[in-house]
ZAMARGU-4260 file (C-alpha; in steps of 0.2 Angstrom, whole numbers, plus 5000, padded with zeros to 4 digits):
<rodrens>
0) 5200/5100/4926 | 5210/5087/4937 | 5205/5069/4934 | 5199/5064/4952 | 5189/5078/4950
5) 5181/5076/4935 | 5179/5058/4941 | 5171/5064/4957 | 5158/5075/4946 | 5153/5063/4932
10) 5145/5049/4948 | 5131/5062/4951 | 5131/5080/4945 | 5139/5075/4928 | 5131/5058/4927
15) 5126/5052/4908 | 5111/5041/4916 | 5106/5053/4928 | 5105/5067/4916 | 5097/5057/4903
20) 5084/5050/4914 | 5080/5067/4921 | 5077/5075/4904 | 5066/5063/4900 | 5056/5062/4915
25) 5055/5080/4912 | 5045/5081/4899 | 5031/5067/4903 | 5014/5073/4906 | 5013/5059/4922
30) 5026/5066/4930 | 5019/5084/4928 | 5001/5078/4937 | 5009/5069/4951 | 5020/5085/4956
35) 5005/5096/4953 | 4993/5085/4961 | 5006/5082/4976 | 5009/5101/4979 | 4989/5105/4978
40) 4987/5092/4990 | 5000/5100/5001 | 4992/5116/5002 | 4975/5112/5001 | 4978/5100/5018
45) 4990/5116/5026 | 4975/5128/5023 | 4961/5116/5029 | 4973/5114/5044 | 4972/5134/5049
50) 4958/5138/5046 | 4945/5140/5061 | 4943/5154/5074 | 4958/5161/5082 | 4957/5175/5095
55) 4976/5178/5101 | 4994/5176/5095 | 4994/5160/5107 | 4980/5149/5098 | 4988/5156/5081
60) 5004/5147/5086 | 4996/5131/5092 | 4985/5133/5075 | 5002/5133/5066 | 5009/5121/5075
65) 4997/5107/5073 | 4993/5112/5055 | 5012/5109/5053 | 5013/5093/5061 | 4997/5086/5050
70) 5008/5093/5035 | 5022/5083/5040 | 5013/5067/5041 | 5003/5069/5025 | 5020/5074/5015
75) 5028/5056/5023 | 5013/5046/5018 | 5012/5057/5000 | 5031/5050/4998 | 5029/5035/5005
80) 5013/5032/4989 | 5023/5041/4976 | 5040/5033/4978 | 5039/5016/4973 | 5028/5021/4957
85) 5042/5033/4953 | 5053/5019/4955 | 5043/5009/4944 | 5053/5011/4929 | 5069/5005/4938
90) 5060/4987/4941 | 5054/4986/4923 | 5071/4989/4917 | 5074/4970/4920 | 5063/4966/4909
95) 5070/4974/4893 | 5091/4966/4896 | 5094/4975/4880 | 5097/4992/4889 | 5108/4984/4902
100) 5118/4977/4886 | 5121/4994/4879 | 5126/5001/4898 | 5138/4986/4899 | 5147/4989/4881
105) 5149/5009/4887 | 5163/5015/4897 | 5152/5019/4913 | 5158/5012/4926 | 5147/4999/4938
110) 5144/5015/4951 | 5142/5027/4939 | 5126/5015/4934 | 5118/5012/4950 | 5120/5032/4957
115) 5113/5038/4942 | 5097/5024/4941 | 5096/5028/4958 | 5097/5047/4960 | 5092/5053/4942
120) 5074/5045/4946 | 5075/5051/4965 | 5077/5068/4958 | 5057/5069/4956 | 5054/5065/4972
125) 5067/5076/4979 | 5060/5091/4969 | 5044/5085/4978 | 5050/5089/4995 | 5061/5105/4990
130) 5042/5111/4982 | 5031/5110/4999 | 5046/5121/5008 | 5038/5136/5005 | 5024/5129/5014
135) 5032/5125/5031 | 5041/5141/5031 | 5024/5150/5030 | 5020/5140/5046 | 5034/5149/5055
140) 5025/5167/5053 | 5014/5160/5065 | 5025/5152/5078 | 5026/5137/5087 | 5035/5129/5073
145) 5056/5129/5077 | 5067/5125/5063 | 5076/5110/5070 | 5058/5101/5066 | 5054/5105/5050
150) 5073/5100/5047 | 5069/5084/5055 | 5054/5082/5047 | 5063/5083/5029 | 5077/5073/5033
155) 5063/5056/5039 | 5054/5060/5021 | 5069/5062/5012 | 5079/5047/5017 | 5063/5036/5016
160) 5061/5041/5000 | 5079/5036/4998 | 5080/5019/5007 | 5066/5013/4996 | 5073/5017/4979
165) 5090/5011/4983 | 5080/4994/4986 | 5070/4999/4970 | 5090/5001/4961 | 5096/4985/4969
170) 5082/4975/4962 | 5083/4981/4944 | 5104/4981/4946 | 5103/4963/4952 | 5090/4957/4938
175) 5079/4950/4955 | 5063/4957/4948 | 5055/4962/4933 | 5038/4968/4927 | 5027/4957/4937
180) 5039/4962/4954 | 5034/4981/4953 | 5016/4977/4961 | 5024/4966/4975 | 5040/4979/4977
185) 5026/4992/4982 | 5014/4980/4992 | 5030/4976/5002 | 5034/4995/5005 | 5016/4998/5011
190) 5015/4979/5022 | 5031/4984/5030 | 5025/5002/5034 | 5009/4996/5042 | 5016/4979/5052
195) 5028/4989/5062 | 5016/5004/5065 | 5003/4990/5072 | 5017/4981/5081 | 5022/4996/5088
200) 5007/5000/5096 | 5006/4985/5103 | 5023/4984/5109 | 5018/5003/5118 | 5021/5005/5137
205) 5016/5021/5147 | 5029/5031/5154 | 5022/5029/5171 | 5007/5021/5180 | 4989/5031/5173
210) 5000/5040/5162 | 4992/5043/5144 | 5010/5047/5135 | 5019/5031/5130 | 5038/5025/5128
215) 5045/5023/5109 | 5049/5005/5103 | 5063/4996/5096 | 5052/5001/5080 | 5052/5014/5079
220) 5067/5020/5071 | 5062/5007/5058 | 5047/5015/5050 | 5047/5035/5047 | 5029/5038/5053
225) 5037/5032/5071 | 5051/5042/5070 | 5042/5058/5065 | 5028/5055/5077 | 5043/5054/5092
230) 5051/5069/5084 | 5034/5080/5083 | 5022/5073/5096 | 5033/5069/5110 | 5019/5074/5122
235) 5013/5059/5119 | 5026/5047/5112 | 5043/5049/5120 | 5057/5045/5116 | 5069/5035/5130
240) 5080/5045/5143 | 5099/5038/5137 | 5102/5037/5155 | 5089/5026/5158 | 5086/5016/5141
245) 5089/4998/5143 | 5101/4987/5131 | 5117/4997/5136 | 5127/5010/5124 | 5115/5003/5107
250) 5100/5004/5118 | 5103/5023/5124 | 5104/5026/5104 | 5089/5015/5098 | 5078/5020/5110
255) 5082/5038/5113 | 5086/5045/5097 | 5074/5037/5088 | 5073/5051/5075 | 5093/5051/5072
260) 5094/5032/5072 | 5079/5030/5057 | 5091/5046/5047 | 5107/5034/5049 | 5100/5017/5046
265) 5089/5022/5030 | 5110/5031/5024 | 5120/5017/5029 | 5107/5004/5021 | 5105/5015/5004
270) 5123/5016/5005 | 5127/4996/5006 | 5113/4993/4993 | 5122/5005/4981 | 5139/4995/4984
275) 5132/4979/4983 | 5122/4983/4967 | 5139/4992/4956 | 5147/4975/4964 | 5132/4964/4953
280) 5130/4975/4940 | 5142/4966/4930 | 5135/4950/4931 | 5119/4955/4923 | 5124/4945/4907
285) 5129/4927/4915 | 5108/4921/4922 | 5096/4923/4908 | 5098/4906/4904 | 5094/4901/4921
290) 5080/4913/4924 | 5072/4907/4908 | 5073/4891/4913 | 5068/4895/4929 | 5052/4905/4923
295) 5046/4891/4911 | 5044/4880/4923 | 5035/4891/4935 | 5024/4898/4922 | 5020/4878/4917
300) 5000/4875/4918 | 4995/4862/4929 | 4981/4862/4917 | 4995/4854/4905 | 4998/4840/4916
305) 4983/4832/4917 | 4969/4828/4907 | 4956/4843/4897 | 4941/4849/4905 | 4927/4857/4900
310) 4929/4875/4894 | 4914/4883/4899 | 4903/4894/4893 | 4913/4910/4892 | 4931/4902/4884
315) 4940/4921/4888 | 4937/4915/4907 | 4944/4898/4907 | 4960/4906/4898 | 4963/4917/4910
320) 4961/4904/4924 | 4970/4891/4915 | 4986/4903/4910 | 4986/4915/4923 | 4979/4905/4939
325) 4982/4886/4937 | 5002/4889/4935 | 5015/4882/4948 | 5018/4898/4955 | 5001/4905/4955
330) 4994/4892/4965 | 5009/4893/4977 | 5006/4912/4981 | 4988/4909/4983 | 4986/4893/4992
335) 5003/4898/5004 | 4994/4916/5008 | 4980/4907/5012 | 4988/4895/5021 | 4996/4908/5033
340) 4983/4921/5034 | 4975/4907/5044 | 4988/4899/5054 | 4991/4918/5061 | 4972/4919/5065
345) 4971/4903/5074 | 4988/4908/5083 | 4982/4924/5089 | 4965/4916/5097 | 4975/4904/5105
350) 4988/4917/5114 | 4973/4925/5117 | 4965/4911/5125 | 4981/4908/5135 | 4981/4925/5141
355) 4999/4929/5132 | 4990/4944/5126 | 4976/4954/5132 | 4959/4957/5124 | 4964/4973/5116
360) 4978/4966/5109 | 4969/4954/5102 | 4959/4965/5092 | 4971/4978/5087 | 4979/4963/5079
365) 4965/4956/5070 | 4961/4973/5064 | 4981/4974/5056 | 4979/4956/5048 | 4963/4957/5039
370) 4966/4976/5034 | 4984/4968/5029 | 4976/4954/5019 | 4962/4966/5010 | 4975/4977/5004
375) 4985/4963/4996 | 4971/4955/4990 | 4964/4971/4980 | 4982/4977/4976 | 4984/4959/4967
380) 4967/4960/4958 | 4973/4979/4953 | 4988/4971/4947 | 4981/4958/4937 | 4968/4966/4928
385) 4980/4981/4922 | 4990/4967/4916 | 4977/4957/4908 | 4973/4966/4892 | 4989/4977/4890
390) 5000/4959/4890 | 4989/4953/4875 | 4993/4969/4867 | 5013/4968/4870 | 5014/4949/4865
395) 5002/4951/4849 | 4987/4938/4855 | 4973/4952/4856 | 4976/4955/4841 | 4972/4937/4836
400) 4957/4936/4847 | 4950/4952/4841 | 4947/4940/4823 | 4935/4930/4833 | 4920/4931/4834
405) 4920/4935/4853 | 4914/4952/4857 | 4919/4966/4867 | 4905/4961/4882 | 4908/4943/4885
410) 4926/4947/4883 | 4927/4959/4897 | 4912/4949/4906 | 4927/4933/4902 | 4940/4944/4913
415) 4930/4947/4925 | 4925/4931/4930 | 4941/4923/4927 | 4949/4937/4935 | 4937/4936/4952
420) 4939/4916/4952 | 4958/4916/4952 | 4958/4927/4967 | 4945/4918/4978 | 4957/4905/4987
425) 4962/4925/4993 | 4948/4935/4998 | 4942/4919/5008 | 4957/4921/5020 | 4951/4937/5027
430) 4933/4930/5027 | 4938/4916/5038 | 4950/4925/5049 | 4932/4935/5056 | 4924/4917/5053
435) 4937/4910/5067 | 4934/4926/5079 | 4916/4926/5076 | 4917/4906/5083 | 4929/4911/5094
440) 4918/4921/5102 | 4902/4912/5100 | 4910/4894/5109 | 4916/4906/5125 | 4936/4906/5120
445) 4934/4886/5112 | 4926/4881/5126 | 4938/4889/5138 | 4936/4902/5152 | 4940/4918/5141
450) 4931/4935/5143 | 4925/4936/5125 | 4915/4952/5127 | 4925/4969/5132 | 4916/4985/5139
455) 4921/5000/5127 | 4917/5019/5132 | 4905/5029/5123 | 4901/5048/5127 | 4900/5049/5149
460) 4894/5029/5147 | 4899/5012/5142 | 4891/4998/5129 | 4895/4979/5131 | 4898/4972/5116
465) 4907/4954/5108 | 4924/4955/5106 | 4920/4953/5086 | 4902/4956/5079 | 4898/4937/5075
470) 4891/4941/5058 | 4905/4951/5050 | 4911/4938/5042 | 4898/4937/5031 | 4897/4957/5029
475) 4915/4956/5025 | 4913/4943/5010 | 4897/4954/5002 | 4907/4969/5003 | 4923/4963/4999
480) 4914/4951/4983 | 4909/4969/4974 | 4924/4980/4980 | 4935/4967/4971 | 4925/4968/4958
485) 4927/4986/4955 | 4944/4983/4958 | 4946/4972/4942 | 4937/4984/4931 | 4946/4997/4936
490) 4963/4986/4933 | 4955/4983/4914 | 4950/5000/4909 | 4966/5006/4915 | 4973/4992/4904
495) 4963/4993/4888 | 4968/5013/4888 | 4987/5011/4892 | 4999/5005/4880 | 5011/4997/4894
500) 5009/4986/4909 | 5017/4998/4920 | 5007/5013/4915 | 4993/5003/4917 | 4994/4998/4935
505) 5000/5013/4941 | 4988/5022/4934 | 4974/5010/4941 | 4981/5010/4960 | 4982/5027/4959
510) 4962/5029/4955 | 4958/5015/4967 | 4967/5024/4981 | 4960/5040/4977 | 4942/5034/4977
515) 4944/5021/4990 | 4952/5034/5003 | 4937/5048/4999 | 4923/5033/5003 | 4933/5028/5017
520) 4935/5045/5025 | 4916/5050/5022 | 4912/5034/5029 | 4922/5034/5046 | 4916/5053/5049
525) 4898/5049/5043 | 4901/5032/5057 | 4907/5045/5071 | 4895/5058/5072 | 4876/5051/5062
530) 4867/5039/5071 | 4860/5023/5064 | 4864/5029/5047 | 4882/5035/5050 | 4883/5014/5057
535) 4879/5011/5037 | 4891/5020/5029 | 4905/5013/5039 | 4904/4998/5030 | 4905/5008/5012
540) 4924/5000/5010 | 4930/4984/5015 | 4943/4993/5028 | 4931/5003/5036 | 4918/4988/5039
545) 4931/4979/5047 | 4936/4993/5061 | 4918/4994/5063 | 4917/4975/5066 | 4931/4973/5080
550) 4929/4992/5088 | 4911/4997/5086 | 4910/5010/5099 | 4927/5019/5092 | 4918/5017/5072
555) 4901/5021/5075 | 4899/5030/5094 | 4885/5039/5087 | 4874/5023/5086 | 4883/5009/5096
560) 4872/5014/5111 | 4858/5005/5105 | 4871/4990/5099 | 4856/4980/5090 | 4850/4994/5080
565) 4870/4999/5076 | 4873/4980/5070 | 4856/4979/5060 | 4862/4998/5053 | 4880/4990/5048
570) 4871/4974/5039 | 4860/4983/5029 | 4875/4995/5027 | 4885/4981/5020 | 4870/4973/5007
575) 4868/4994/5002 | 4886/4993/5001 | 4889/4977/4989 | 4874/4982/4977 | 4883/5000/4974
580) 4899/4992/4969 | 4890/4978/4960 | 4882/4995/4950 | 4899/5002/4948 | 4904/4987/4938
585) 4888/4986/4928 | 4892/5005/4921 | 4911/5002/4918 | 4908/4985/4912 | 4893/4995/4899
590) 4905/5009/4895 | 4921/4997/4889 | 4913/4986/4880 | 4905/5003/4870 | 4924/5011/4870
595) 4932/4995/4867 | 4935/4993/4849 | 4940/5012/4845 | 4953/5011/4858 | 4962/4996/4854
600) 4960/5002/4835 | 4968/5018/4841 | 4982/5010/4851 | 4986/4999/4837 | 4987/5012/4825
605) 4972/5009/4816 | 4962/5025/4818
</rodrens>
């Protein structure tokens, strides 16, 4: 075989690491679910899609045709979850320098490295896509699908799947992250998916006065969802004419091919990551002196600089306080979230007050920020818990509290508490940023001549109603109080049965998203279409009660015409709401503490 050739086949075909890590991910049960699981999801949604009553070949088409474009999205969002925990693995690999000491001493070269981190653990998501084909070419049976979309739609998921682990590679190539980054790696994928959907709408501009079909943005190309919905839904988001885009030749290419732009940015960026990464690879060696040093003092306890207090009654709390959320960095992250969760609040009312942006606006942004915050908020209790007991376990402490004479209940009860005290500062910036509407609203514009109520259409009518409910910032903290509660025990099951950190958070964002997507769902069709009661179940998830706070009559249209009884409905809905998750943490809480001992026995070998 001629050498450039040989060369040529061992940077991805032939690749050592690509090989090795695809026969190991092979045979992992995980692995195995997520592609089942991915695929049932797949066909499940394609066949709840058809279905319905179809009494001509035309309808069949439009049928299909819809049914493929809800596949599509679902298949992007699906690879948008399972990427970054696929990539998981890549992050954590900073963690454990050893493996990067035995790739260094091998003859591998820097490229050969990254492309075979990068594209032996993108294999699994690539056989994702290749598995649902199958499925959109049983769409084209029925017509109304042409080829050039569902080649447009694999292109958007594949190269997002493929910008995001490149970023994933680079990360774990540089040595920038490590164990505790893979939890803030896939916030950050899911934060910037959601900031430039919601700028995006707002940024949206009808094609023409009274026309419902709106102009693409200059973000689209940067998030998929965009890209696909201008690829598959022009009728209603289209795409600039190149004759007539503004900002010259790159304008007629951002703004009219919206698709084909979001394909060559997501390339040309995986490809400079990948350059830049086999560049660094080699310097893996020369900063864990500096990192150490680095980390230390981060990790220092202010407790440690000033004088002891009081432990408490429950010492398993203080000590996750005291190591975990009195550190330098810890109080940073928290106090500076906090610090601009409210400055983006106050901003907002203020623009609003000065008529820089209109009413809806307003509350389309508001909706973006506190949904933003919650899920960062219950994504870093997640992240947290799973870490909590399964860190013990790795750097040999449990096994020294387990000679105490603390027992399994006050020990969990310990995690908890600490656990919910370290993310307070946290779950009081969403709180506040309703808080600040609600007063907002209740001062007239802060004493300014601002239109704080809007008129909203329901049915053939129209209900008045505040630009925010006043009181759903005190909804918002009951709710949000027991749903981060359940959050943590979820994180600590998860991390009590796992034997890694990693396993254990994936494992419990995975359950957490599952249960808090079915609750939301049945809550924002229950919202939609039951009166009174529908108004109560909106406010079974966090995310839910805040759309129903800022657009009752698009939440709850089947009660909002009597607004008093629908706002009565939501607060009972939200004390109804707060007790059941207050339950859920009661039963976990009773089934650990009876589970606890025979599992870590049995994951330290014991058994």
């Amino acid at each position: 075989m001629p050498a450039a050739l040989d060369r040529l086949l061992r940077l991805l075909p032939l690749n050592p690491v690509a090989i090795r890590l695809v026969e190991g991910g092979s045979r992992r049960l995980r692995h195995l679910y997520l592609r089942s699981g991915y695929l049932a999801a797949m066909m499940v949604l394609l066949l709840l899609a058809l279905l319905g009553p179809s009494t001509s070949l035309r309808e069949l088409a439009q049928r299909a045709a819809s049914a493929f474009t809800l596949v599509s999205f679902g298949q992007v969002a699906l690879i948008c979850l399972l990427t970054p925990i696929f990539m998981a693995g890549a992050i954590a690999q900073e963690a454990s320098p050893r493996t990067w000491d035995i790739l260094l001493t091998t003859p591998l070269r820097p490229l050969q490295i990254v492309l075979g981190n990068l594209f032996g653990r993108l294999f699994f998501v690539l056989a994702l896509l290749v598995s649902t084909l199958p499925l959109f070419v049983f769409t084209q049976a029925f017509g109304g699908v042409p080829g050039a979309s569902i080649a447009a739609s694999y292109a958007i998921a594949a190269v997002s799947a493929l910008a995001v682990a490149a970023v994933a590679v680079t990360l774990a190539v540089t040595r920038t992250a490590g164990r505790r980054a893979v939890l803030v790696f896939y916030v950050t994928v899911m934060m910037v998916l959601a900031l430039t959907y919601a700028g995006d709408l707002w940024l949206r501009q009808p094609v023409a006065v009274g026309s419902t079909t709106m102009r693409t943005t200059v973000l689209t190309p940067l998030n998929p969802f965009l890209a696909l919905e201008a690829e598959l839904l022009s009728n209603r988001y289209e795409a600039w004419d190149p004759a007539t885009a503004p900002g010259g030749l790159l304008g007629r290419l951002w703004l009219g091919s919206p698709t084909a732009c979001f394909i060559w940015l997501g390339v040309l960026s995986s490809t400079a990551l990948a350059i830049f990464g086999s560049l660094r690879v080699r310097a893996i060696g020369e900063r864990p002196l500096r990192s150490r040093r680095r980390g230390s003092w981060l990790g220092r306890p202010v407790e440690a600089l000033r004088s002891r207090r009081r432990i408490g009654a429950n010492p398993v709390a203080w000590r996750e306080r005291t190591l975990r959320g009195l550190t330098v960095g810890g109080l940073f992250g928290r106090f500076a979230f906090a610090l601009v969760g409210i400055a983006a609040a106050l901003l907002l009312l203020l623009l609003h007050r000065q008529g820089t942006i209109d009413t809806y606006g307003l509350r389309l942004a508001l909706v973006a920020a506190v949904g933003a915050e919650v899920f960062v908020i219950v994504l870093t209790a997640l992240n947290l818990a799973a870490t909590s007991v399964s860190r013990e376990r790795e750097d040999g402490s449990l096994d020294i509290i387990l000679t105490t004479p603390i027992q399994p209940g006050p020990y969990l009860a310990g995690k908890l508490q600490g656990l919910v005290q370290i993310l307070l500062p946290m779950m009081l910036v969403p709180v506040a940023t309703l808080g600040l509407a609600s007063l907002y609203v209740a001062t007239g514009g802060f004493g300014g001549d601002v239109e704080v109520t809007v008129s909203d259409a329901v049915g053939v009518g129209a209900v008045t109603v505040p630009l925010v409910l006043p009181e759903a910032a005190l909804e918002l903290a009951v709710v949000l109080t027991g749903f981060v509660g359940f959050a943590v025990m979820v994180g600590l099951q998860w991390s009590i049965k796992s034997r890694g950190s990693i396993g254990a958070v994936v494992g419990a964002v995975g359950i957490l998203i599952v249960i808090a997507g079915v609750l939301g769902l049945c809550g924002a069709g229950a919202g939609r279409s039951i009166p009174v009661v529908g108004a109560a179940m909106a406010a079974l998830a966090p995310g839910n009660l805040v759309v129903a706070a800022v657009f009752p009559a698009s939440a709850m249209p089947a009660s909002i015409g009597d607004p008093g009884a629908a706002r009565v409905a939501l607060a009972v809905g939200s004390l109804i709401s707060a007790g059941l998750w207050a339950s859920l943490v009661y039963a976990t809480h009773a089934h650990l503490k009876r589970t606890f001992m025979a599992t870590v026995r049995q994951l330290a070998g014991m058994n």
